[in-house]
N, CA, C, O and CB atoms as a CASP TS submission, in Angstrom:
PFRMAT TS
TARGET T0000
AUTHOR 0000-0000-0000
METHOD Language model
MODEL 1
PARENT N/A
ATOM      1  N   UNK     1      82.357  45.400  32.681  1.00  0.00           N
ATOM      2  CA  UNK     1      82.274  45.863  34.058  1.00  0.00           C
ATOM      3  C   UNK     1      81.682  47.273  34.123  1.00  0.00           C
ATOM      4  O   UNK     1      81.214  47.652  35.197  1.00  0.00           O
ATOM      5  CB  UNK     1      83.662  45.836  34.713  1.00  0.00           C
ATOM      6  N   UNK     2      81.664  48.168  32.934  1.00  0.00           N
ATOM      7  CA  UNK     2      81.438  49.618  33.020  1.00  0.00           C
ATOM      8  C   UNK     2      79.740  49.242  33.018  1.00  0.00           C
ATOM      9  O   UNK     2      79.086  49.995  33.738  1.00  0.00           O
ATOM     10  CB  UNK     2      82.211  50.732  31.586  1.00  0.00           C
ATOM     11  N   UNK     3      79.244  48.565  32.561  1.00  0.00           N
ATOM     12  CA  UNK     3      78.130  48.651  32.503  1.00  0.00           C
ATOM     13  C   UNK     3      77.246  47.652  33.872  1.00  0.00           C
ATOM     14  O   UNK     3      76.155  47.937  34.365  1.00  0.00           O
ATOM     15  CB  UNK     3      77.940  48.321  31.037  1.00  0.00           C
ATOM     16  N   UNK     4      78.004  46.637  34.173  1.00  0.00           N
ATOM     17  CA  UNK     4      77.583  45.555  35.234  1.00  0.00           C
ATOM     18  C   UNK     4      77.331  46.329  36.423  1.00  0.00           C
ATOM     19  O   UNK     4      76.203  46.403  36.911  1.00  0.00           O
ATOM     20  CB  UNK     4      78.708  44.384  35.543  1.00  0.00           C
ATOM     21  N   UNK     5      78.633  47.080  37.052  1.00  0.00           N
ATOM     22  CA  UNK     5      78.769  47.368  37.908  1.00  0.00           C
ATOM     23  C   UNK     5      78.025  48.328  38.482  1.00  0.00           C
ATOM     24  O   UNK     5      77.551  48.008  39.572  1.00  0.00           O
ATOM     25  CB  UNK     5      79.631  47.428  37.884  1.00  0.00           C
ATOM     26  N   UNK     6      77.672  49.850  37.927  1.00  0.00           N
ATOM     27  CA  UNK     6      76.479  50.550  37.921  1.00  0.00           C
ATOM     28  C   UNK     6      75.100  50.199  37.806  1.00  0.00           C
ATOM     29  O   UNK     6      74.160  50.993  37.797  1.00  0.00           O
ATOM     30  CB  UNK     6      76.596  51.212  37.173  1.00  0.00           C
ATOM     31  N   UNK     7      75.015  48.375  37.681  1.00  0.00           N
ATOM     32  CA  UNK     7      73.769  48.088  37.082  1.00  0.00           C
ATOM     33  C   UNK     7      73.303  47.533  38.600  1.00  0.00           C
ATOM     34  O   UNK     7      72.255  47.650  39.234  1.00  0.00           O
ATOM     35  CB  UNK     7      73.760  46.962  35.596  1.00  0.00           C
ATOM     36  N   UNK     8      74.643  46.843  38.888  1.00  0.00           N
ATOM     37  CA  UNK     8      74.181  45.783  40.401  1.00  0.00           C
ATOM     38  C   UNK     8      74.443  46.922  41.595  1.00  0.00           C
ATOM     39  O   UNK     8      73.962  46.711  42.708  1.00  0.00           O
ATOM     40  CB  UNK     8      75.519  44.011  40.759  1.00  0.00           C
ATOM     41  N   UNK     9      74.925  47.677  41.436  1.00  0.00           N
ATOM     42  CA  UNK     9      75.145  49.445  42.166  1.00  0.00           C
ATOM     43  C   UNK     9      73.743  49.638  42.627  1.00  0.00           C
ATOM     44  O   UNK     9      73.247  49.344  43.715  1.00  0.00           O
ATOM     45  CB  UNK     9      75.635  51.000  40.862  1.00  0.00           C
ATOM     46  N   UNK    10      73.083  50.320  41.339  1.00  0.00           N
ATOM     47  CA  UNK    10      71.965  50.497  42.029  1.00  0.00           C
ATOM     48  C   UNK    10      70.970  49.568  42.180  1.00  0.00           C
ATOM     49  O   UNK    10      70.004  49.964  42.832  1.00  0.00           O
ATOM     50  CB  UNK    10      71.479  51.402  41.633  1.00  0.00           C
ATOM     51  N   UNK    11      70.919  48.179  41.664  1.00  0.00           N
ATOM     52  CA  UNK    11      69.704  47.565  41.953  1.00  0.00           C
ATOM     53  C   UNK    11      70.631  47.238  43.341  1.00  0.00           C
ATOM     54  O   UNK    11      70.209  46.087  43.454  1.00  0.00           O
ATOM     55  CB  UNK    11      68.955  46.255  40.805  1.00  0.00           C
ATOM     56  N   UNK    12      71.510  47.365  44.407  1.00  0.00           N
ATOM     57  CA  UNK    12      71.537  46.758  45.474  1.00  0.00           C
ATOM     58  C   UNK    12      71.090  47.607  46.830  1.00  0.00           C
ATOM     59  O   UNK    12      70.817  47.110  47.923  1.00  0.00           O
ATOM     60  CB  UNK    12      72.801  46.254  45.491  1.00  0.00           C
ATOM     61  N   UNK    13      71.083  49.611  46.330  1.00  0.00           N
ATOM     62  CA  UNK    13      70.811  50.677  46.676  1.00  0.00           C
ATOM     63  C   UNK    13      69.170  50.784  46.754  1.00  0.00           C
ATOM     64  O   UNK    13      68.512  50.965  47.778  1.00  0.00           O
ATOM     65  CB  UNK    13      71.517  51.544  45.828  1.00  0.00           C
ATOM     66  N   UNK    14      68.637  50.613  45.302  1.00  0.00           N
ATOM     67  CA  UNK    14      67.034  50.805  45.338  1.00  0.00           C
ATOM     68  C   UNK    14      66.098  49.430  45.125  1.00  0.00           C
ATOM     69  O   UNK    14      64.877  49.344  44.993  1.00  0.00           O
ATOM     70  CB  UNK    14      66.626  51.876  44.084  1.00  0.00           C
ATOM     71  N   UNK    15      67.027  48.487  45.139  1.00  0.00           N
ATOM     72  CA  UNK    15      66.189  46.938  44.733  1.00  0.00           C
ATOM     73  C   UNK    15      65.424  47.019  43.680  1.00  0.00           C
ATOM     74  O   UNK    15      64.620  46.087  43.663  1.00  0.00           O
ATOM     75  CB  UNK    15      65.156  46.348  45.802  1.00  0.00           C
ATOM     76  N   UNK    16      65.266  48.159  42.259  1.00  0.00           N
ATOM     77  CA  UNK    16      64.900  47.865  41.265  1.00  0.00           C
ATOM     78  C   UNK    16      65.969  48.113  40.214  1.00  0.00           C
ATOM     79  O   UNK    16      66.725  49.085  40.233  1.00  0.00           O
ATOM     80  CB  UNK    16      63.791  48.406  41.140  1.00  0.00           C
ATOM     81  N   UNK    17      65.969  47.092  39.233  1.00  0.00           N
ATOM     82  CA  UNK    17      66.919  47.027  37.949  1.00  0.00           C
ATOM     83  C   UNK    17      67.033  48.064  36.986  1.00  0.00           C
ATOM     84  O   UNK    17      66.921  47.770  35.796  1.00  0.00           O
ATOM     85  CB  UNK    17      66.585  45.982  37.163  1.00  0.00           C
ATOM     86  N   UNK    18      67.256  49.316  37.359  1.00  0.00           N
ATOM     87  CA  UNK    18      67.449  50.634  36.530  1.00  0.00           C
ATOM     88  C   UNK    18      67.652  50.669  35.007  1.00  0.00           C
ATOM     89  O   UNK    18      66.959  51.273  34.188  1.00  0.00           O
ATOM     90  CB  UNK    18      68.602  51.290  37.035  1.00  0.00           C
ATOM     91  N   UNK    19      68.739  49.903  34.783  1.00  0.00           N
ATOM     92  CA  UNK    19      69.329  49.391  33.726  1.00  0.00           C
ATOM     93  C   UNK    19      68.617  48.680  32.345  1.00  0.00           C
ATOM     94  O   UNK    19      68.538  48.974  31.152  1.00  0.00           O
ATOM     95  CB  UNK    19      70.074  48.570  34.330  1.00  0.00           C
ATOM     96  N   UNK    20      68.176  47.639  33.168  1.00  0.00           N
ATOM     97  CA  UNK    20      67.604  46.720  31.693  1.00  0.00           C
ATOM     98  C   UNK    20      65.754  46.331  32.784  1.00  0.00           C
ATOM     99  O   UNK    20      65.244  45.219  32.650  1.00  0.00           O
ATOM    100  CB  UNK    20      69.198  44.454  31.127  1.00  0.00           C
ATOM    101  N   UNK    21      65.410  46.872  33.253  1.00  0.00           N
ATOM    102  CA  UNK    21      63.729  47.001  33.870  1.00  0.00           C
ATOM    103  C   UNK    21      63.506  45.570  35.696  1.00  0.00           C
ATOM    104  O   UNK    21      64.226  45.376  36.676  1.00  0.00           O
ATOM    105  CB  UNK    21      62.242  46.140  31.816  1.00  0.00           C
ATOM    106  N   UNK    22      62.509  45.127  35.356  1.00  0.00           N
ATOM    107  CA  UNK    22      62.982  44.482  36.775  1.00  0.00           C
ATOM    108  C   UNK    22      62.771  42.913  36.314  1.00  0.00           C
ATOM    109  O   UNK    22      63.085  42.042  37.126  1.00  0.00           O
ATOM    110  CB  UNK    22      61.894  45.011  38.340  1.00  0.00           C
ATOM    111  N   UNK    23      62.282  42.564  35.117  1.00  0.00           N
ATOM    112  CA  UNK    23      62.680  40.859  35.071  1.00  0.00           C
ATOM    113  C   UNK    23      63.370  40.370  34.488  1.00  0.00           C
ATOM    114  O   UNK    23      63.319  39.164  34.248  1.00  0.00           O
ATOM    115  CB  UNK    23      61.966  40.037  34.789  1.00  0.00           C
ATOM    116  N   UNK    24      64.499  41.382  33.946  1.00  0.00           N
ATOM    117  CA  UNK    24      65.435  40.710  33.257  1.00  0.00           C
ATOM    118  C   UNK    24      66.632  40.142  34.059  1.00  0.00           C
ATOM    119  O   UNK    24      66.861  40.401  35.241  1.00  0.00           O
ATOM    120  CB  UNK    24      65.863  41.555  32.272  1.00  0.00           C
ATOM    121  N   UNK    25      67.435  39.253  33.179  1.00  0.00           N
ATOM    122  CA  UNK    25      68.878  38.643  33.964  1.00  0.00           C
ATOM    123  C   UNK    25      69.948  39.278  33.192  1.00  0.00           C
ATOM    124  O   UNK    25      71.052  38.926  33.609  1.00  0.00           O
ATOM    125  CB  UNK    25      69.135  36.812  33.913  1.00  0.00           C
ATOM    126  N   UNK    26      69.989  39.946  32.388  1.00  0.00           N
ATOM    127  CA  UNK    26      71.119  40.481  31.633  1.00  0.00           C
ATOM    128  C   UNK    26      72.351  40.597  32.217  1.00  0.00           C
ATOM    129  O   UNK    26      73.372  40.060  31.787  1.00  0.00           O
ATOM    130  CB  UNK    26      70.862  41.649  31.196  1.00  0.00           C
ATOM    131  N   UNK    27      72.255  41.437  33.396  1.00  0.00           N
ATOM    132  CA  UNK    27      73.711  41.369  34.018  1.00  0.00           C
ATOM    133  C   UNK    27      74.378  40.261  34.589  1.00  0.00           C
ATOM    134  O   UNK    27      75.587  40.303  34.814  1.00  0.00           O
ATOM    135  CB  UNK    27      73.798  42.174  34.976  1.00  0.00           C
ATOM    136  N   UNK    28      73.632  39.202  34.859  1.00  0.00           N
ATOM    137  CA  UNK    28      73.686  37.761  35.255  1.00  0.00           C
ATOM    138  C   UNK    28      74.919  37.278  33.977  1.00  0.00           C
ATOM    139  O   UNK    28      76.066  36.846  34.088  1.00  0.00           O
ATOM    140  CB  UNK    28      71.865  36.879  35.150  1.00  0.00           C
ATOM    141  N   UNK    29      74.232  37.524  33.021  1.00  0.00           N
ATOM    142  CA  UNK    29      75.473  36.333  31.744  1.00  0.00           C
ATOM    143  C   UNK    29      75.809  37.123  31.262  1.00  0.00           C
ATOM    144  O   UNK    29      75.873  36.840  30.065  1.00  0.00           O
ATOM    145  CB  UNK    29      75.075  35.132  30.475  1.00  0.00           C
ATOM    146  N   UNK    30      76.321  38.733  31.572  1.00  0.00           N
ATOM    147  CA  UNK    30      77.322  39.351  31.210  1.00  0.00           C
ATOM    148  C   UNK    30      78.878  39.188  32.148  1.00  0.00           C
ATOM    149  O   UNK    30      80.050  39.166  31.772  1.00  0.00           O
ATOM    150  CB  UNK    30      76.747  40.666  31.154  1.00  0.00           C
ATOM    151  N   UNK    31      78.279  39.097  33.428  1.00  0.00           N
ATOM    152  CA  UNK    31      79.275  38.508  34.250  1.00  0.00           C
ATOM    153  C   UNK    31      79.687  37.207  34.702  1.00  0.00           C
ATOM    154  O   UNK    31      80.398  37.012  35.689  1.00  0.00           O
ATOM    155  CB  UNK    31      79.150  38.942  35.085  1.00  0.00           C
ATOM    156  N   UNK    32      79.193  36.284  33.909  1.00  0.00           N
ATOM    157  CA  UNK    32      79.514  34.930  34.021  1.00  0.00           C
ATOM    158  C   UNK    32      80.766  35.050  32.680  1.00  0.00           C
ATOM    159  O   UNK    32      81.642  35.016  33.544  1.00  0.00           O
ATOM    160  CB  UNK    32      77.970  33.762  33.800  1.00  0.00           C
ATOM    161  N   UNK    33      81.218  35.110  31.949  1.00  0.00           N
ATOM    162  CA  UNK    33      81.853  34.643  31.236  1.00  0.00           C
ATOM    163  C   UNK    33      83.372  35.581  31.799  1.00  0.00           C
ATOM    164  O   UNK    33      84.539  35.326  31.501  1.00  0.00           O
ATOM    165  CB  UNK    33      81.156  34.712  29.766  1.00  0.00           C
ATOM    166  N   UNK    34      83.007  36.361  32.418  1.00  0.00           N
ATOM    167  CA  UNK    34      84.253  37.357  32.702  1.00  0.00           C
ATOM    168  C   UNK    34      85.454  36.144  33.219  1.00  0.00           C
ATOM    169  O   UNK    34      86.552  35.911  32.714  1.00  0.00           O
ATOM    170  CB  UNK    34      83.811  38.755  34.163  1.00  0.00           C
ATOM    171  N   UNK    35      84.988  35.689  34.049  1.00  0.00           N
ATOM    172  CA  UNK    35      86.400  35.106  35.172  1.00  0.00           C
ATOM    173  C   UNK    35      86.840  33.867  34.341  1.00  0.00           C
ATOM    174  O   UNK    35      87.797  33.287  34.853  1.00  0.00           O
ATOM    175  CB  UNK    35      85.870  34.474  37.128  1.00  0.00           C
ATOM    176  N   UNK    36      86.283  33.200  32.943  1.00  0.00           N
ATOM    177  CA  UNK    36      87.210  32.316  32.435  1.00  0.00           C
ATOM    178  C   UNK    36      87.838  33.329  31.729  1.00  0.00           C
ATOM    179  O   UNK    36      88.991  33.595  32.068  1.00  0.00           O
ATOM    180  CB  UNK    36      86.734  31.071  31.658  1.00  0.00           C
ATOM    181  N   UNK    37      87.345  33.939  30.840  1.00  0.00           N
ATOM    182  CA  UNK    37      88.117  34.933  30.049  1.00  0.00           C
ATOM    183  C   UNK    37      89.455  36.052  30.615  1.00  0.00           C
ATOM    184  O   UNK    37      90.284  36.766  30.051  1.00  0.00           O
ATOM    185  CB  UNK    37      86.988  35.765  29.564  1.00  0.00           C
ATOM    186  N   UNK    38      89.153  35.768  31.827  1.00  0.00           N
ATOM    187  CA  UNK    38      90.059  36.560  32.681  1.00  0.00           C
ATOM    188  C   UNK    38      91.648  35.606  33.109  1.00  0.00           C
ATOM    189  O   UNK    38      92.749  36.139  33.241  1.00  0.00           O
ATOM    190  CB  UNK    38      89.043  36.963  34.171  1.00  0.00           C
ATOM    191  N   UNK    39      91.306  33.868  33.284  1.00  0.00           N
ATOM    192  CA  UNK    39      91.804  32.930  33.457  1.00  0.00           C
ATOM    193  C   UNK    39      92.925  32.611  32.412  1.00  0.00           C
ATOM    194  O   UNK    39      94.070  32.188  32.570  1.00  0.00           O
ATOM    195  CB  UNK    39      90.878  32.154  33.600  1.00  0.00           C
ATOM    196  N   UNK    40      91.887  33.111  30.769  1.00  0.00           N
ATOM    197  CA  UNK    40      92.981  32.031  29.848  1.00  0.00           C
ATOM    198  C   UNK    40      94.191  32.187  29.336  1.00  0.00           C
ATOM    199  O   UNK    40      95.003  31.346  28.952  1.00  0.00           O
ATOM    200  CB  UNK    40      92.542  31.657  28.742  1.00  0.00           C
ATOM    201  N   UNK    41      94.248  33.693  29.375  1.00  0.00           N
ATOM    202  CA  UNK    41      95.630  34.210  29.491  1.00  0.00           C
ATOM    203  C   UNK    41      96.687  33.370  29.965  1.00  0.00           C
ATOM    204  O   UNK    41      97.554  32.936  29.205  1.00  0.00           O
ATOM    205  CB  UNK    41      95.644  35.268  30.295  1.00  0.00           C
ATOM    206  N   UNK    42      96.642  33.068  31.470  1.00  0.00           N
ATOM    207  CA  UNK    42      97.528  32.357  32.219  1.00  0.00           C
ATOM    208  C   UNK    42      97.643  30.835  31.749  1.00  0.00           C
ATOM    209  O   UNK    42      98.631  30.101  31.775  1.00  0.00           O
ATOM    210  CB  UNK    42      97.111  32.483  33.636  1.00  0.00           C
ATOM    211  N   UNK    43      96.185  30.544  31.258  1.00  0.00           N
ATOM    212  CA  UNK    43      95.841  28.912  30.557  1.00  0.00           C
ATOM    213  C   UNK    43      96.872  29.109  29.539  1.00  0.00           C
ATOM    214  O   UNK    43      97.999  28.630  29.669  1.00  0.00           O
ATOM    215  CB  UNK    43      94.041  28.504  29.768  1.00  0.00           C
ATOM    216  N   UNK    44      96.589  29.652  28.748  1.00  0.00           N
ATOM    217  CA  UNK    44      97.286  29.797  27.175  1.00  0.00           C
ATOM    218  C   UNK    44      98.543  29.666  27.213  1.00  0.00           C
ATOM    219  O   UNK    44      98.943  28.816  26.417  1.00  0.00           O
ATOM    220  CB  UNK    44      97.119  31.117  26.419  1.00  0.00           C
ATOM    221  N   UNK    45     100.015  30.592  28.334  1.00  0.00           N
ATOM    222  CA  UNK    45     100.789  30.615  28.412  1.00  0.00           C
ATOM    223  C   UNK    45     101.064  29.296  29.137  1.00  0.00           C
ATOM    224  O   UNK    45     102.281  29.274  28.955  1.00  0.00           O
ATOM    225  CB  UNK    45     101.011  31.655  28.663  1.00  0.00           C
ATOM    226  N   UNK    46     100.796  28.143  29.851  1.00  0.00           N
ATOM    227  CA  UNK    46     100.940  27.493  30.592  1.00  0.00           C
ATOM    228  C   UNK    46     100.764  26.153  29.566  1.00  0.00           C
ATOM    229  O   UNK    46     101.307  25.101  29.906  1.00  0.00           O
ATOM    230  CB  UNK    46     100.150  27.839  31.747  1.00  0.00           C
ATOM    231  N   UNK    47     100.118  26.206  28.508  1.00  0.00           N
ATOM    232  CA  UNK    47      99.981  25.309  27.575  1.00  0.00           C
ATOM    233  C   UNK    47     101.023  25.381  26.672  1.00  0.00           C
ATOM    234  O   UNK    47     101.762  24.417  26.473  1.00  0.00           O
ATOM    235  CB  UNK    47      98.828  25.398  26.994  1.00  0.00           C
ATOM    236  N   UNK    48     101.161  26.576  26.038  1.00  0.00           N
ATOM    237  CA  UNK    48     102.257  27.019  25.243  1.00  0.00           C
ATOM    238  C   UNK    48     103.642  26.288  26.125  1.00  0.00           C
ATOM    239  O   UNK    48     104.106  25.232  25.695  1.00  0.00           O
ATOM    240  CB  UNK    48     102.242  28.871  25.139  1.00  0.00           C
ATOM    241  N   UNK    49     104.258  26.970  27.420  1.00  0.00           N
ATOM    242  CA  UNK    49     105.766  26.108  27.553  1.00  0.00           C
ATOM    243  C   UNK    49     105.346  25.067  27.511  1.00  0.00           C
ATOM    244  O   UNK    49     105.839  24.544  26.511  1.00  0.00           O
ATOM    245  CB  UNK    49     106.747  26.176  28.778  1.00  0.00           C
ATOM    246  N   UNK    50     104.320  23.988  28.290  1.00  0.00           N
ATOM    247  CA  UNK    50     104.350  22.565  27.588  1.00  0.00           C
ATOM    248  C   UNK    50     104.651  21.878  26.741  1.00  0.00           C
ATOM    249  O   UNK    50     105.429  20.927  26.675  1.00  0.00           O
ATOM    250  CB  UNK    50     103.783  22.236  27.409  1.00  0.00           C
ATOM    251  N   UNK    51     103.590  22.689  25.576  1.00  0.00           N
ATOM    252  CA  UNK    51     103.742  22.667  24.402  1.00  0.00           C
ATOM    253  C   UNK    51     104.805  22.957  23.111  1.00  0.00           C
ATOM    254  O   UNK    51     105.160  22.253  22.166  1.00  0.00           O
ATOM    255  CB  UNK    51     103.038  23.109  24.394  1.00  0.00           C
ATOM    256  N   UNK    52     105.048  23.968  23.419  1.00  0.00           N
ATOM    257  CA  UNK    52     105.907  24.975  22.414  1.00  0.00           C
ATOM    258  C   UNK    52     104.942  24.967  21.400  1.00  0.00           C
ATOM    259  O   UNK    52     105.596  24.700  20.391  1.00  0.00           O
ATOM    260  CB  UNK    52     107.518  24.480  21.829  1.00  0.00           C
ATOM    261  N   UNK    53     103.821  25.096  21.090  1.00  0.00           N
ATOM    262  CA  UNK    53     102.826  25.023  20.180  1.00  0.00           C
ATOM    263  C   UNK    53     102.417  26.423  20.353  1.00  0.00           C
ATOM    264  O   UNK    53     101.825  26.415  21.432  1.00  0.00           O
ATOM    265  CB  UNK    53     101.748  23.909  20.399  1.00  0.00           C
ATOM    266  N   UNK    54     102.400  27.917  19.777  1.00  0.00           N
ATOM    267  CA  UNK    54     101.456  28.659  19.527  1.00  0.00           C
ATOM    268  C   UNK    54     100.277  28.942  19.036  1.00  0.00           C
ATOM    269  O   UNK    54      99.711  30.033  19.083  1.00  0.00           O
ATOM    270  CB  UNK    54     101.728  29.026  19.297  1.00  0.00           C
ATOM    271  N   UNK    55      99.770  27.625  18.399  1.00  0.00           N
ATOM    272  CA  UNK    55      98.537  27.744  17.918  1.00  0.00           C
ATOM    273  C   UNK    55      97.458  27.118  18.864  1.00  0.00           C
ATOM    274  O   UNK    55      96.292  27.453  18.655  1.00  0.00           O
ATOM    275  CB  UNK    55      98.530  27.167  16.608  1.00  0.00           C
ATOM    276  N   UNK    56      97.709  26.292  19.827  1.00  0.00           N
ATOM    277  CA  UNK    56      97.040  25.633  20.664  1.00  0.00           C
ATOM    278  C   UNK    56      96.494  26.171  22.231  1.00  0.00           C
ATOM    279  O   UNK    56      95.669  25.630  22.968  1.00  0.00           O
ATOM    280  CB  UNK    56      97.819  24.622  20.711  1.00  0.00           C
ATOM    281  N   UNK    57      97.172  27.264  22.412  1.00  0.00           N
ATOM    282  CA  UNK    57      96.236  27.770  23.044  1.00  0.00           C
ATOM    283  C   UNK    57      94.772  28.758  22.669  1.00  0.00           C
ATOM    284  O   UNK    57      93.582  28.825  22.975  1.00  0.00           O
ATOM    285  CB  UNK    57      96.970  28.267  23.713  1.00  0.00           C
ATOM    286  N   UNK    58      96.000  29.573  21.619  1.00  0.00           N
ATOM    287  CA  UNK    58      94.925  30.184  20.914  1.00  0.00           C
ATOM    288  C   UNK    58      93.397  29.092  20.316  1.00  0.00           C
ATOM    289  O   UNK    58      92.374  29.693  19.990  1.00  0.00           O
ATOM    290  CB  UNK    58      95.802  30.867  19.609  1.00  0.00           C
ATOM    291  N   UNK    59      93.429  27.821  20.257  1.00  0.00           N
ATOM    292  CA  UNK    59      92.637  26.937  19.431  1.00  0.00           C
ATOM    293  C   UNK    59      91.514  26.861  20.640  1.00  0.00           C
ATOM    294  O   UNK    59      90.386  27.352  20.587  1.00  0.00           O
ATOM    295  CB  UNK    59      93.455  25.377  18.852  1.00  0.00           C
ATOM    296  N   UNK    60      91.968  26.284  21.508  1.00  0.00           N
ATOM    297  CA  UNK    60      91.305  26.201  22.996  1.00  0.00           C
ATOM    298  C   UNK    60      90.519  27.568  23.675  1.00  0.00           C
ATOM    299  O   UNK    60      89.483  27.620  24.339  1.00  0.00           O
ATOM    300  CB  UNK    60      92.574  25.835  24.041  1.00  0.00           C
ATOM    301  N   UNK    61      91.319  28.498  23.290  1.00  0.00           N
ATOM    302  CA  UNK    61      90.609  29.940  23.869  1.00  0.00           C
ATOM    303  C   UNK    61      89.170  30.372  22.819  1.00  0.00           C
ATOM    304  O   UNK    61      88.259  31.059  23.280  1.00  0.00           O
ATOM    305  CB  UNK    61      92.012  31.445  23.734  1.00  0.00           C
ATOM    306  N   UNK    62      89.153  29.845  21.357  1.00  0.00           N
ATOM    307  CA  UNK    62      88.890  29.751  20.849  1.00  0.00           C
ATOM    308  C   UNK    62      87.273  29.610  20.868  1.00  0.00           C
ATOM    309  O   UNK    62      86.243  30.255  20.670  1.00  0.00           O
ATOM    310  CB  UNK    62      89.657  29.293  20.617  1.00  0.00           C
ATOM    311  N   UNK    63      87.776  28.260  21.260  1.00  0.00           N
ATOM    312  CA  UNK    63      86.890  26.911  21.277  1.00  0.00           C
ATOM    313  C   UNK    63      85.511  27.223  22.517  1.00  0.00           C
ATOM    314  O   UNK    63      84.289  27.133  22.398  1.00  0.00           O
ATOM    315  CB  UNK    63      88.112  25.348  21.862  1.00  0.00           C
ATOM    316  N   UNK    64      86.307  27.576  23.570  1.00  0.00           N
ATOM    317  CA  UNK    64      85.616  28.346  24.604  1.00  0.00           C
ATOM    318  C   UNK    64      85.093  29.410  24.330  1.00  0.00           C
ATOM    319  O   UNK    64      83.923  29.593  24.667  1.00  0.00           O
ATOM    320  CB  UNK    64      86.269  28.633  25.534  1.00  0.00           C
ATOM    321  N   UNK    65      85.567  30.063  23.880  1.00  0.00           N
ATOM    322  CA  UNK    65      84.281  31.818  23.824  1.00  0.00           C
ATOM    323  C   UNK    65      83.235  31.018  22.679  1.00  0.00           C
ATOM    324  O   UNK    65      82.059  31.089  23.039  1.00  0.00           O
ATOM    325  CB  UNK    65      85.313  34.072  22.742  1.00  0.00           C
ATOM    326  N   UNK    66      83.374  30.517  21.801  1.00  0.00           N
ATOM    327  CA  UNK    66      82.469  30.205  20.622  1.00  0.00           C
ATOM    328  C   UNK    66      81.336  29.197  21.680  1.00  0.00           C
ATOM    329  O   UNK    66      80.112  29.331  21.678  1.00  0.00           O
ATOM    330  CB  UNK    66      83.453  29.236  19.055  1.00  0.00           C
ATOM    331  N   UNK    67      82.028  28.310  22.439  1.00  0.00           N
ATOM    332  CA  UNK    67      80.521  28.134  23.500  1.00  0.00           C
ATOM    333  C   UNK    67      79.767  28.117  23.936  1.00  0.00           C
ATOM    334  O   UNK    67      78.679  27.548  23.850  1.00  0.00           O
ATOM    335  CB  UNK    67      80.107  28.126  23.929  1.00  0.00           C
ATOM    336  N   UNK    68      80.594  29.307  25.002  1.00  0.00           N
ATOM    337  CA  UNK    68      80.150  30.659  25.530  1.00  0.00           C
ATOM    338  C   UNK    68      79.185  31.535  24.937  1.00  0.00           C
ATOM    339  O   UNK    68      78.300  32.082  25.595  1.00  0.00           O
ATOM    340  CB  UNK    68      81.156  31.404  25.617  1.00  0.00           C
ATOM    341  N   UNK    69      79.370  31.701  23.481  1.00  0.00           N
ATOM    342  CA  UNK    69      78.610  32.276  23.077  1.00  0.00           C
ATOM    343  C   UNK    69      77.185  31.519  22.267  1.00  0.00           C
ATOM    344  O   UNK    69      76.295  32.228  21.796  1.00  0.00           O
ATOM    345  CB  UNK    69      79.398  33.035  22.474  1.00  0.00           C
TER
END
């Protein structure tokens, strides 16, 4: 966010991309992955009492960023 937010700041102020020039998408799939990663916390714990398994959320959170990435 330290870097997103100053980026879409001013390209929404001067309509050019200060940051990374004007045809890139960079800030685009820096902020796409935020709001699952923000989610799995609550996923993880919600699997776990199901479960009683500690390794299975962690496996799943896992599984997702390696995707993601």
């Amino acid at each position: 966010m330290l870097v997103v937010a100053p980026g879409y700041g001013y390209f929404f102020v001067t309509g050019v991309n200060g940051l990374f020039g004007n045809n890139t998408q960079i800030p685009d799939w820096m902020l796409t992955p935020l709001v699952p990663l923000a989610v799995m916390p609550l996923v993880t714990r919600a699997i776990y009492r199901h479960t009683r398994n500690p390794y299975l959320g962690g496996i799943i959170t896992a599984i997702m960023v390696t995707v993601m990435t």
